[in-house]
N, C-alpha and C positions, 0 to 999 in steps of 0.2 A: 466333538461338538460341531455342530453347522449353524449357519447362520443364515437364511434364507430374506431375500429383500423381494416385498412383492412388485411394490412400484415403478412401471418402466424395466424392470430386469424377470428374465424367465430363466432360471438355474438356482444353483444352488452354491453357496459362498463358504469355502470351508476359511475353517483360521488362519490355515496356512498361506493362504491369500490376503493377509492382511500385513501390510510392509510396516514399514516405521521409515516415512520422509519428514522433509521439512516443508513446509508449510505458509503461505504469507497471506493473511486475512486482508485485504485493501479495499478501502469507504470513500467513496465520493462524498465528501465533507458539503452542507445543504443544499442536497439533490432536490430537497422539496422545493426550498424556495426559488430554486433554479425552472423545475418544472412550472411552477406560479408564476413566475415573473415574466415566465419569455414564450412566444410561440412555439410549437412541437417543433416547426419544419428549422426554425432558427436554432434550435437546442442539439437538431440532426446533423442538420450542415456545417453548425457551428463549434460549439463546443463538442458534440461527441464526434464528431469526425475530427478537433484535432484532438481528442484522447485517443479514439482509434491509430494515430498517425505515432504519438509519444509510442504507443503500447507496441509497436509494429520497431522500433528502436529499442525499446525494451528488450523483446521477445527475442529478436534476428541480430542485435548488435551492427544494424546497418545505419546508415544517413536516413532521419528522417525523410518519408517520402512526400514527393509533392500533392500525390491525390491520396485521401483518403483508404486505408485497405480494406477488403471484406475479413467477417471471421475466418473463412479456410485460408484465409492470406495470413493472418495471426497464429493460426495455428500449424503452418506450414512450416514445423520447424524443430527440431528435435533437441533443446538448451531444455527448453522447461515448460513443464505442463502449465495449462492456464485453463482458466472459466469465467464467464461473466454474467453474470445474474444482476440485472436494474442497476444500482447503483453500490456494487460490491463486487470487486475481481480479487481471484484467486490464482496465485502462482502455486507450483507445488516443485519439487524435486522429480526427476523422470528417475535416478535411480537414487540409493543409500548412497551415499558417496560423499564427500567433503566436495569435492566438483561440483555436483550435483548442488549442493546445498550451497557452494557457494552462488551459481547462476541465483539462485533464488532470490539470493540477496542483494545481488549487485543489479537483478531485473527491479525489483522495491525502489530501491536508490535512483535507478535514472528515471523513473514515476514518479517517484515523488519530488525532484529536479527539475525534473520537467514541468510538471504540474502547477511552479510557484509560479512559475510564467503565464500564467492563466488564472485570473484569479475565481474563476466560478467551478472548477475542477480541481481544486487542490486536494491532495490524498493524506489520511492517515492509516498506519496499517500497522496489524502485529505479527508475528513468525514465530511462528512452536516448532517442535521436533516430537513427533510422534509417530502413534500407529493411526493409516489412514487407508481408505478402502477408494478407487477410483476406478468409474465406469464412463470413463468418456462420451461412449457411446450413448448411455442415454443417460447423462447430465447426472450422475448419480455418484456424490461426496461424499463420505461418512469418515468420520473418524475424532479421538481425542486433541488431535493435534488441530484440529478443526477450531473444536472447543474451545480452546485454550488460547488460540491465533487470535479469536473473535472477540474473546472475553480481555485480553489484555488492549487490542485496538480500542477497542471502546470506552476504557477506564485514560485513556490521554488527551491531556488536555494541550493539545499543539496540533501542527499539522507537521507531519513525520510518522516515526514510524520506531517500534523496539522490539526485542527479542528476548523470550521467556529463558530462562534456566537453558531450560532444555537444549535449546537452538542454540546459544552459547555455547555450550560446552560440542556441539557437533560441528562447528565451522575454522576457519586458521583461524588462531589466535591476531596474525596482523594483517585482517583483510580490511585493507584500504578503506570498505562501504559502513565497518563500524568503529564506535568512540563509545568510551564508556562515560557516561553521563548519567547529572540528577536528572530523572524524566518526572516530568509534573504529572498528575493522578489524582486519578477522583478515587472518592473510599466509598465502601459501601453506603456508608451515611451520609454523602456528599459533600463532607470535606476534601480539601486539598492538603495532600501529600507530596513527595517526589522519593523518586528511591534510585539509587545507583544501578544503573540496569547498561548494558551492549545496547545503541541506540545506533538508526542507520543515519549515515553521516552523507546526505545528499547533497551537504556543499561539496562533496566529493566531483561532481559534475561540472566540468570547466566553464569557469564562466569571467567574464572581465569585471572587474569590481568598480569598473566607471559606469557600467550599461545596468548594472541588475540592482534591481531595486523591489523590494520587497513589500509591492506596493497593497494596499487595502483593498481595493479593488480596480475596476478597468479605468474610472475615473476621477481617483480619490488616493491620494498619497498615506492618509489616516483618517479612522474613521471622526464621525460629527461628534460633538460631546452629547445630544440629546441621544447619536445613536449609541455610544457607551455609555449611558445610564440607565437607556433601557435593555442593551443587549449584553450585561457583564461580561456573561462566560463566553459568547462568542469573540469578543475586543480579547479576554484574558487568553484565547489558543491565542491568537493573533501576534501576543504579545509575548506567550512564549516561543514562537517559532522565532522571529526576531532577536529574541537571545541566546538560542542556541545559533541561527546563523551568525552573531556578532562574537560569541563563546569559541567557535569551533573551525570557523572557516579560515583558510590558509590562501585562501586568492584576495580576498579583502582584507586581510590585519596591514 
């Protein structure tokens, strides 16, 4: 059986080209209102050049850099695949391997670490294990493990990040980046849940527990009460990320 893609790709895709990696779906948590509030050139220089600069320690596991990098600098680097489409990056696994899939996870983690220090860029993100089909070349992702990465991100209600079945069961059992944890959830019908799930453990990222503080935003320690009455679900991630840092972390207790 083949599988033919027309879009941007000219060949032809048999199955056997189709892998089973790990996967990590990651959202820049409100990118609209981010885009609304601020100038383009301040959004460039600002805040997406220092995610460019996190993603670049993420990717290379080196000291953050002073200037800004370009994408071929992001991607100059053979730990783990990545893509970034507007306000959603993707890490992937470069081969099957527990390695492999561990980079994956430990690139999530220092993102989402990173990220809390910034509060207009903070990241949620989910991690499947699946079959997935990758054409770097011309921007071309397809796969279940896709699905599944995207559809769990988007049911959590924190800023963090967890891992389906699947992904659980293909990474060490005591890798540092997760904790098993109740992860808060939206249901189809929009109640709140939480279910014991492998969650990535971003206190995991050294930090002094006199300096960090888990602030509301650039100027605001917690939000106003008019803006928690009108904004619930945004105050309630808020407020779970906050209890999983006071739950889980080992540089602050």
């Amino acid at each position: 059986m083949l599988l033919n893609f027309r879009a941007g790709y000219s060949g032809v895709i048999t199955l056997m080209e189709l892998k089973k990696k790990m996967v990590a779906v990651c959202d820049l948590l409100g990118f609209s209102n981010l885009v609304e509030g601020k100038g383009l050139k301040d959004i460039i220089d600002g805040d997406i050049g220092y995610l460019r600069k996190i993603l670049f320690r993420c990717l290379h596991q080196e000291d953050i850099p002073e200037n800004a990098p370009t994408l071929n600098e992001l991607c100059d680097q053979e730990r783990v695949g990545f893509a970034w489409f507007s306000d959603t990056i993707i890490f992937y696994g470069i081969h099957d391997s527990y390695e492999s899939n561990l980079r994956v996870i430990e690139a999530v983690g220092w993102l989402i670490f990173h990220s809390m220090f910034k509060a207009e860029i903070r990241i949620r993100a989910g991690i499947s294990y699946g079959e997935l089909f990758v054409d770097p070349k011309n921007s071309i992702y397809i796969g279940q493990a896709i699905v599944d990465a995207h559809r769990l991100e988007k049911k959590q209600l924190w800023v963090g990040g967890a891992l389906t079945d699947s992904a659980s069961e293909n990474t060490y059992p005591d890798n540092p980046w997760l904790v098993p944890y109740e992860v808060p959830l939206r249901t189809k019908n929009g109640s709140r849940t939480t279910k014991d799930m492998m969650a990535i453990n971003w206190t995991f990222g050294i930090h002094d527990p006199n300096a960090f503080n888990l602030k509301w935003s650039v100027s605001e320690d917690e939000p106003s009460l008019d803006y928690s009455k009108e904004n619930p679900d945004i105050v309630e991630k808020w407020l779970n990320t906050k209890n999983f840092h006071k739950a889980v972390c080992q540089f602050c207790k």
